[in-house]
N, C-alpha and C positions, 0 to 999 in steps of 0.2 A: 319475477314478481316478488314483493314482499310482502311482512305479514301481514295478514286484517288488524286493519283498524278498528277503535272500536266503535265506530260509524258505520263502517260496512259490516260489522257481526250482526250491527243490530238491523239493519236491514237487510240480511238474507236471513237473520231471525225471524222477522214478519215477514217476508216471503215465503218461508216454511212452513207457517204457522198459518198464513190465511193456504196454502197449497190442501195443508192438512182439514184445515177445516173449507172446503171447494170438495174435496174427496168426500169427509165425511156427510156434508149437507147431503152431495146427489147416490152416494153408498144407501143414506138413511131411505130415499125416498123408492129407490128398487126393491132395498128391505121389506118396507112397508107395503108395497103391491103384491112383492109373492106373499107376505104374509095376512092381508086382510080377503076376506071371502069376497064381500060383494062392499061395492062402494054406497053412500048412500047415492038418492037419483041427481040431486043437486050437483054435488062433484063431476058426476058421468057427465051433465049435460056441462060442466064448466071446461071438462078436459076436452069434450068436440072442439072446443075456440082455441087452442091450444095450436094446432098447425099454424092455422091461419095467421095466431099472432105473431108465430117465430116467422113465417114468411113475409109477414110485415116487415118485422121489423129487422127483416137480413134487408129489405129489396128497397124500402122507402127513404133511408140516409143516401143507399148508391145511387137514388132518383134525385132527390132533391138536395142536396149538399155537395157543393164542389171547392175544392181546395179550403175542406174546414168552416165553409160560410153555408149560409141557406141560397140556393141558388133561385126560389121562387120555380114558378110556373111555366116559365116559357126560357128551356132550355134543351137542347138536344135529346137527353138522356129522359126527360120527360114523355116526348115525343114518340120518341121507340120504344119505351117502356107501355106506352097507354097502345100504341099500336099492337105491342108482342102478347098484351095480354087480351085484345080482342080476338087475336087470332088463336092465342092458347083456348081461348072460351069458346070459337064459333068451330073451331078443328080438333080439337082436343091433341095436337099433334108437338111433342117435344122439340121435335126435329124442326118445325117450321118454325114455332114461335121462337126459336133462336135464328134460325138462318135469318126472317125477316125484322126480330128485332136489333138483332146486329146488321143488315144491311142498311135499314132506317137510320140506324146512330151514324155509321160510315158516310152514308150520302149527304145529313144533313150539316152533317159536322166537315165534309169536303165544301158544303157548299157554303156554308154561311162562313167559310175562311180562318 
């Protein structure tokens, strides 16, 4: 390999630099909790929504998005996705809501070819 360019300095330069400041941002925000007493009641009730939205938004691209497009509403991974979380809701049971929302994906995806 030879030297860097000075094209490539300058983009592992902002890579290091947005790296450093990625640390600092989420550094700031753990700082910040051991060090405030009590939050106000606003923030406590904003951070309840807080799971649910990072659970959104890991699970609703792997639903609706396929090969980089919007796949719409009627596609496999919908299907067993809306299944696995009935059964996650009426069982509470980890173990199920994946065994049957991956069986769902499997069958529907063998059957529609």
């Amino acid at each position: 390999m030879g030297a860097l360019g000075p094209g490539d300095r300058l983009v592992w330069t902002v890579v290091a630099l947005l790296a450093l400041g990625t640390y600092a941002l989420r550094l700031s925000f753990i700082q910040l909790y051991g060090t405030v007493e009590a939050f106000p009641p606003w923030v406590e009730r904003a951070l309840a929504y807080v799971p649910a939205a990072v659970m959104a938004a890991l699970v609703f691209p792997a639903l609706f998005a396929l090969d980089g497009t919007v796949a719409g509403l009627v596609n496999a991974r919908v299907l067993a996705g809306g299944l696995a979380a009935v059964v996650a809701w009426r069982t509470r049971s980890m173990l199920l809501t994946i065994v049957v929302g991956m069986g769902v994906l499997w069958l529907v995806t063998a059957l529609s070819g």
